[in-house]
N, C-alpha and C positions, 0 to 999 in steps of 0.2 A: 351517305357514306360511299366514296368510291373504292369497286372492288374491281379486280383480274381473276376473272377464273382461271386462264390457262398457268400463271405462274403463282395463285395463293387458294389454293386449294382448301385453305382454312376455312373459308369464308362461304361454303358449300354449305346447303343446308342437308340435315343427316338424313338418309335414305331408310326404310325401313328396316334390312339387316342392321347397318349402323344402331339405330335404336335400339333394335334387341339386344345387340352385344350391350348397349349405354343402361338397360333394363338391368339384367342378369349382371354385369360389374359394379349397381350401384347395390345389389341385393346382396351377392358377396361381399362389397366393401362394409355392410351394416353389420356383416355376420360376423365381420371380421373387430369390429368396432366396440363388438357386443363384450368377446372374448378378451381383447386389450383389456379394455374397461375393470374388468375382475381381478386381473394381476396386477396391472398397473394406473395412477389417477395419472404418470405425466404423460403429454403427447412425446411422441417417438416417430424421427426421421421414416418410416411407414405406415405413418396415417393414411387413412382412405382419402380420397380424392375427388369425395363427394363436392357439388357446387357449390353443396349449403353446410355454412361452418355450422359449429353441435356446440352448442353451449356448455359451458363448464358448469359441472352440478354442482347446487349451492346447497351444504345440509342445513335442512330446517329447527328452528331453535327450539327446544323444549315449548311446551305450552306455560310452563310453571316460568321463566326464565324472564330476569326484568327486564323490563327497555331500554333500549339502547343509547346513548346519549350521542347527542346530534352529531359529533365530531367524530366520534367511535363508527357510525352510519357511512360517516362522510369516509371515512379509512375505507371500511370494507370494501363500498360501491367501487373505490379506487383500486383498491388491490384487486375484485373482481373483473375489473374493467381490464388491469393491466395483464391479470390470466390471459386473458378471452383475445387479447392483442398478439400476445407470443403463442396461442394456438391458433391463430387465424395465421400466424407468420409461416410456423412450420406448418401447416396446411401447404399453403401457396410453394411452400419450399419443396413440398415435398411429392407436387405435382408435376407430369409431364409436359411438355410444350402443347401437346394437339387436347389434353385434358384440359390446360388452360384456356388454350382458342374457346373449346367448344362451351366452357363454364361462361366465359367472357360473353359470348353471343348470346345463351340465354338470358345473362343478366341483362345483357343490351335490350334483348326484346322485350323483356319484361320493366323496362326506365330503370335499374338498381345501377344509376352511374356512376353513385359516390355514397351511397347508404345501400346496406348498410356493412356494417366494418369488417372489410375479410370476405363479404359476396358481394361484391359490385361489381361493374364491370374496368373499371379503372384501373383497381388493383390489381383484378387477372391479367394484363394489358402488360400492367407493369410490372407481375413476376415473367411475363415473357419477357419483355426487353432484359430482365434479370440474370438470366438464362441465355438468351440470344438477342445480345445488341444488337445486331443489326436487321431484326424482323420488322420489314417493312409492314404486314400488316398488321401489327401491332403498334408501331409508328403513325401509321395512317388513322387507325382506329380512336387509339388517344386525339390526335388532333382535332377529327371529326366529334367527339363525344365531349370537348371542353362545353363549347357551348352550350351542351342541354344538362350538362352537372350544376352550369351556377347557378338555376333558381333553387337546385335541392340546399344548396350552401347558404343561397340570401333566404332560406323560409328557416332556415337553423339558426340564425344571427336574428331573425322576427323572435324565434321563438326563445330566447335568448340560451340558445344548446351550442355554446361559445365550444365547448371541446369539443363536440361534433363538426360544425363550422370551421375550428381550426384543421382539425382532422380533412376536409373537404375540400379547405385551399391549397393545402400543402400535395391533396392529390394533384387536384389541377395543374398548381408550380410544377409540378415532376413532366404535365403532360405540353405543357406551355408554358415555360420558364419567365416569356420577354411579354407575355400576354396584359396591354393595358387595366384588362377586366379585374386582374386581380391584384391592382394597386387599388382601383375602388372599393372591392368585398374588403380587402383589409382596412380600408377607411371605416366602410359601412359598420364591420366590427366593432372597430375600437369605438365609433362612437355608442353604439349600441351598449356596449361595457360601463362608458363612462355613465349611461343615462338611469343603467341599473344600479350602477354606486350609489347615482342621487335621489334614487326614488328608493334606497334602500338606507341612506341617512336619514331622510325626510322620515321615512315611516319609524327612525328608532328616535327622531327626535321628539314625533308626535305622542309612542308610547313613553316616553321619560317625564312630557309637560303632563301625561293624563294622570301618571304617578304621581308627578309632584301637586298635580291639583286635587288629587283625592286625599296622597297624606296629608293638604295642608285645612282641607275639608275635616278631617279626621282629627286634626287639633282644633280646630275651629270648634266643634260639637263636645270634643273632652273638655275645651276651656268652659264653652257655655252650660255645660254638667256642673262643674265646679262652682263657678258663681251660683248658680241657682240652689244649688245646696249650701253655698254659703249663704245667700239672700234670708233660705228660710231657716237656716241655725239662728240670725239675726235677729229675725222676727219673731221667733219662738223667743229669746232671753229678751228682749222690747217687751213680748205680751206679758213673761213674768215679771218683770221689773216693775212695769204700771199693776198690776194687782197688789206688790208690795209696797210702794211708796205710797205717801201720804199726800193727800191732796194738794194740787195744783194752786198758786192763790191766783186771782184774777188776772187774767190778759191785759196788760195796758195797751191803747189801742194805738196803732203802727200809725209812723205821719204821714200824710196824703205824698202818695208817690211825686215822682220829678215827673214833669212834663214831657212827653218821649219824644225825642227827636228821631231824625228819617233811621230807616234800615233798609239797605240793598245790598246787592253782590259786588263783587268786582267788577270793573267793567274797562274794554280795552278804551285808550284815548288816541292811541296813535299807534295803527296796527305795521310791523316791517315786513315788507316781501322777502318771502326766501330765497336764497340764491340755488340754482339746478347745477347739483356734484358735476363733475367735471365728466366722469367715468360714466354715468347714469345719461349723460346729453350724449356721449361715445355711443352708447349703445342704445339709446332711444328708447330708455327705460322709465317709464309712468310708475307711481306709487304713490305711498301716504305715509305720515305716522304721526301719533295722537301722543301727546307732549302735557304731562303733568308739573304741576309746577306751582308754588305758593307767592301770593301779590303779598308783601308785607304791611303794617298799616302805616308806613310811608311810601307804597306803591312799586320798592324795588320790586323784581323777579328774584326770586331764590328758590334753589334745588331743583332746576328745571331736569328732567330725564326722561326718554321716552320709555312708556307702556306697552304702546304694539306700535308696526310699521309692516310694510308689506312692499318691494322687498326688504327681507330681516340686513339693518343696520347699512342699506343704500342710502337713506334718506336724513337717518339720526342727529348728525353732527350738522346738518344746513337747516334741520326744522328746530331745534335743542335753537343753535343762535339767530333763528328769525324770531324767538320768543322774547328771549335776551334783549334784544332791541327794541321791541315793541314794548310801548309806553301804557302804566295802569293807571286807574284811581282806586283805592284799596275801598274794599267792603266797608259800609257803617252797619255799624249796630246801636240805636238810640242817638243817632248824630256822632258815636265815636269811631273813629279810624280803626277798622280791626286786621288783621290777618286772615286769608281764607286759602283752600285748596281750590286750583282753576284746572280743569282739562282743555285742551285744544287741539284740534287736528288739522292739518295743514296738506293739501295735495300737491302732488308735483306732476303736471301733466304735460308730456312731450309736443311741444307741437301746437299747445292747447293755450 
């Protein structure tokens, strides 16, 4: 960072009188801080001047008291958030230019260049320019200090603290308006947004199939309750029935069976290659999906649909009609033409 001692004086590191007075005014401003506090909870254009903003007290909820429902969380965090914003403002507002330098430069030394909100050293920067447009070291200071703000900004868009992050660029924007750097973080952003949308569909789609695979688990068990209690009401009137009727007369004996003729599966005759989606070849996209569907026992295909596919319904309508095409011989059963259920899975591999 380049400084002028003879014409910015700001930029002086504090001598030991300095300290003591910076000592005894940040003790007084606490005392004084103490005393607001009792009378009043809003801040007032004479807030102390301290570096470090004071957080707004949150009352604690009863121990007895229910919890809170997500959305209700989600308000408060907000409205707390937006206190803490308009005391961090009249803070700044309500500081003097050589208070701001000097708060600015400890945050400097200490990395605080855009975190966190209301003590960094950006925003002290820019309540001086606030106050006195045309303070070049203030000017100076922002420019030199963009640079080592943006990793705090690209590890808040990592971490996906999108309001922090925005909070971060918009300092930047203030300190380098025309700065390339922060066409990219706003890229970085949004993709970062869109990737938490998908990974946060994905996971409510996952809990909705585990739903519907347990309640369909959960019919599955009450149907097979039922039958089996019907089985043995069955059996139970069977066993009375034979105790009371009267004997059986002789078995006449059954004709010797037909001679069996073959039984196999279906089987494909003439398999058709699938055609690769138009969009899926665009993007060089590889997948599968596994295509149910019944040989009739004259060999049509009927009711072909797929089961699963990966990705979900890229692949569906080109493996659905390379089944369609593809030629059967229907299952025998005893030498006769029957109907059967057929799975198949077909891949699509780019390239491959």
């Amino acid at each position: 960072m380049t400084t002028h001692a003879s014409s910015r004086p700001d930029w002086e590191p504090f001598g030991l009188a300095a300290g003591l007075r910076g000592v005894v005014a940040v003790s007084a401003m606490v005392l004084l801080l103490a005393g607001c506090g009792q009378g009043s909870n809003t801040p007032s254009s004479s807030a102390p001047t301290s570096a470090k903003p004071v957080a707004p007290a949150v009352p604690s909820a009863p121990a007895s008291a229910p919890a809170q429902l997500p959305v209700a969380a989600a308000s408060a965090a907000q409205a707390q958030a937006q206190q803490a914003a308009v005391a961090a403002k009249a803070k700044l507002q309500s500081m003097s230019v050589p208070d701001l330098l000097a708060a600015a430069r400890d945050a400097y030394s200490q990395h605080r260049l855009v975190t966190p909100a209301g003590d960094n050293a950006m925003e002290y920067y820019e309540a001086v320019l606030a106050k006195e447009p045309n303070n070049q070291v203030a000017k100076d200071a922002l420019r030199e200090a963009f640079p080592f703000g943006v990793p705090d900004v690209e590890k808040a868009i990592a971490q996906n603290n999108f309001d922090e992050a925005g909070r971060g660029i918009d300092l930047l924007t203030k300190a380098d308006p025309t700065n390339y750097t922060l066409t990219l973080l706003r890229s970085k952003l949004d993709a970062q947004k869109k990737l938490q949308a998908r990974q946060q569909q994905e996971a409510q789609l996952k809990v909705q199939k585990a739903a519907e695979l347990a309640a369909a688990q959960q019919a599955a068990a009450v149907k097979a309750a039922a039958e089996k209690e019907a089985a043995a009401k069955l059996a139970a009137q069977q066993a009375a029935a034979a105790k009371a009727a009267p004997p059986k007369p002789a078995v006449v004996a059954a004709p010797p069976p037909k001679p069996a003729g073959e039984t196999r599966a279906a089987k494909v005759v003439t398999p058709a290659a699938p055609e690769y989606p138009l969009q899926a070849a665009r993007n060089q996209t590889s997948g599968y999906a596994v295509v149910e569907f019944t040989v009739s026992a004259s060999g049509a295909v009927e009711n072909a649909h797929v089961v699963d596919s990966s990705p979900r319904r890229m692949f569906d309508s080109a493996a659905i009609q390379a089944v369609r095409r593809s030629k059967f011989e229907p299952a025998l059963d005893n030498g006769e033409p029957v109907s059967s259920v057929l799975q198949r899975r077909i891949d699509f591999k780019f390239g491959g």
